[in-house]
C-alpha positions as CSV (number, residue, x, y, z in Angstrom):
1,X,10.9,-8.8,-7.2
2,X,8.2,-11.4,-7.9
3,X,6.7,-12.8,-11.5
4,X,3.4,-11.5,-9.8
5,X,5.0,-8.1,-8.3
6,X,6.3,-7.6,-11.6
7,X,3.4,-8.1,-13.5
8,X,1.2,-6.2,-11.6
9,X,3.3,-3.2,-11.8
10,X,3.7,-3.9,-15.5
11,X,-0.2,-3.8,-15.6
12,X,-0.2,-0.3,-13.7
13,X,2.4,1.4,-15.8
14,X,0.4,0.6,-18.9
15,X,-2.4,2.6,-17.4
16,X,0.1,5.7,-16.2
17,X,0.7,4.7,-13.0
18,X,3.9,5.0,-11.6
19,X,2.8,3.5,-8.3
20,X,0.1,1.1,-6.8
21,X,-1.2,0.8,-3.6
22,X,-2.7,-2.8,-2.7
23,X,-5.0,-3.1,0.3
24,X,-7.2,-5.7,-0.1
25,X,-6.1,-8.5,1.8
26,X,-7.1,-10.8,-1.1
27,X,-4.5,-9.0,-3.1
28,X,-1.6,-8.0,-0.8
29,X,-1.8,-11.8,0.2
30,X,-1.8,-13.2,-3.9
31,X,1.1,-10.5,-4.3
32,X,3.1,-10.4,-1.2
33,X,2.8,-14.2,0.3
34,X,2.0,-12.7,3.4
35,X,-1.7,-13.0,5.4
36,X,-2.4,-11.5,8.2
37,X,-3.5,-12.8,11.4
38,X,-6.1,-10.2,11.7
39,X,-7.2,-7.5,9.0
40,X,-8.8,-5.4,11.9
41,X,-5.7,-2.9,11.2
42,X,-4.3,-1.8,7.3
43,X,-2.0,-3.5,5.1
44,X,-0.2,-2.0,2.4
45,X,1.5,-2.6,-0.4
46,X,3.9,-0.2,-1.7
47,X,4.3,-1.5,-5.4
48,X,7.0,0.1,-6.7
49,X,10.4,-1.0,-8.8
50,X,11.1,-1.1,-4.5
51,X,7.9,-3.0,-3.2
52,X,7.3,-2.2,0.2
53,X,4.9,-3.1,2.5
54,X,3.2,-1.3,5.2
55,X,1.7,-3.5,8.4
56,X,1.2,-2.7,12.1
57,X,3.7,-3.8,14.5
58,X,2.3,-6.2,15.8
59,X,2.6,-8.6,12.6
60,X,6.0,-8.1,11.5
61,X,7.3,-10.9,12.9
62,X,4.6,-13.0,11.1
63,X,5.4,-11.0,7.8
64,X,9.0,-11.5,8.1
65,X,9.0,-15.1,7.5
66,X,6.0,-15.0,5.0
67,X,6.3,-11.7,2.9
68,X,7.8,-12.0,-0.6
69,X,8.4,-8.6,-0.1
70,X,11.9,-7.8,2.1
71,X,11.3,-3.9,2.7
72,X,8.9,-3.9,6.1
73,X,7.6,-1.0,7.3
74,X,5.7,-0.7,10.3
75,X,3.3,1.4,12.4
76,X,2.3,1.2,16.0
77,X,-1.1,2.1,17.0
78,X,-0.3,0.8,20.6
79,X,1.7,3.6,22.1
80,X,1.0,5.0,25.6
81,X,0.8,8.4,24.3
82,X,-1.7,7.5,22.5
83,X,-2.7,8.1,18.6
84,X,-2.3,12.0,18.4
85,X,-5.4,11.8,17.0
86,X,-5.1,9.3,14.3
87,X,-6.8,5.7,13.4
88,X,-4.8,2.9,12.4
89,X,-5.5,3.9,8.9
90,X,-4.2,7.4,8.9
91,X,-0.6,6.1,10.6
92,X,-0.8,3.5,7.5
93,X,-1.5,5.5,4.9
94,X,1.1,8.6,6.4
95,X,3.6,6.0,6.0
96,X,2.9,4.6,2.5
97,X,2.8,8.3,1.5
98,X,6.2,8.4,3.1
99,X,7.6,5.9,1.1
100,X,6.4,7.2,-2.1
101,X,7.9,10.1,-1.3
102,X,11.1,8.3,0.0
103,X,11.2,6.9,-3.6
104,X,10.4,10.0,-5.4
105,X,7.3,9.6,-6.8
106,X,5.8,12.2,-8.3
107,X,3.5,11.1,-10.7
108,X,0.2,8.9,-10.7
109,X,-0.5,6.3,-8.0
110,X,-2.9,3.8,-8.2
111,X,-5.1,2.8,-5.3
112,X,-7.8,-0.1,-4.7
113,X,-11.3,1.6,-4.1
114,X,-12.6,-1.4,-2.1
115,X,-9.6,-0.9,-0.1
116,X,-10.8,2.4,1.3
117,X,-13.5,3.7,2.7
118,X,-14.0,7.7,1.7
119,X,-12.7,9.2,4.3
120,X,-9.4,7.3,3.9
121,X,-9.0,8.0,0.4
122,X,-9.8,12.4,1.3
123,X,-7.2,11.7,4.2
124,X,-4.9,10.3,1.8
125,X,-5.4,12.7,-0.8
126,X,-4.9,15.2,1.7
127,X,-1.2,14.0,3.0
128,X,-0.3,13.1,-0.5
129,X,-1.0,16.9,-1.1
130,X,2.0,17.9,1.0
131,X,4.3,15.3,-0.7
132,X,3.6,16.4,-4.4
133,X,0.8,18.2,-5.7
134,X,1.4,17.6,-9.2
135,X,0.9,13.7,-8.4
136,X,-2.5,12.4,-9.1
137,X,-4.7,9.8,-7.6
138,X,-6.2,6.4,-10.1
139,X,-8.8,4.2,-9.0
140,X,-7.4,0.6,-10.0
141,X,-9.8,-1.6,-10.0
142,X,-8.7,-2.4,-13.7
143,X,-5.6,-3.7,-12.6
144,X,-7.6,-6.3,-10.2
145,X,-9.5,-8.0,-13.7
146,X,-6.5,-8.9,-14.9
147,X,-4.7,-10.3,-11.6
148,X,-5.2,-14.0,-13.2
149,X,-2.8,-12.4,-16.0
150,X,-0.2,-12.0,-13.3
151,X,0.8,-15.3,-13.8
């Protein structure tokens, strides 16, 4: 893990966060190394003691050679079946709430509020719901301030 992955997950677990969830592309780039060609679909960041990050298909070559992060996940918002339903946003977010499950989190996650509109973040409360009730939801925008901190 990174001096700057690291840090900022230091910063989150001083505020009872056992998780963070990065998603603005100013901060998944300063944490990850990795910019996407286009930010017309999600990128996550997982930030756990086992960072991962969440992109669509379509960049993971791109992210392999640039993220600081090794653990890729990604979704496909291409298929011929189509969506079932979902936007790109929903299939990111279902997997991110897979991982944290995957990893066992159970308590307090940290998300960006800039990174998500309303809907996203009742959508993600909502599948989060069916992981672990008991876990709770932070805005973060605290951690953000101190990203020059990082170091």
């Amino acid at each position: 893990m990174t001096d700057r992955l690291h840090a900022a997950l230091g910063a989150a677990r001083e505020r009872g966060l056992q998780a963070l969830l990065v998603s603005a592309p100013a901060n998944t780039y300063y944490l990850t190394g990795f910019r996407a060609v286009t930010y017309t679909r999600p990128v996550i960041l997982v930030l756990t003691e086992e960072p991962v990050l969440v992109i669509p298909e379509l960049e993971s070559t791109h992210a392999q050679a640039r993220s600081h992060v090794r653990d890729i996940r990604t979704y496909s918002d291409l298929g011929l079946g189509g969506l079932g339903g979902k936007s790109p946003l929903h299939l990111a977010l279902d997997l991110a709430v897979d991982v944290l499950r995957g990893q066992g989190v159970k308590q307090a996650v940290g998300f960006e509020p800039a990174g998500l509109t309303y809907e996203g973040y009742a959508y993600l409360r909502e599948a989060s719901s069916k992981v672990s009730p008991s876990a709770g939801w932070s805005k973060s925008s605290a951690w953000s301030r101190t990203r020059t901190n990082w170091h």
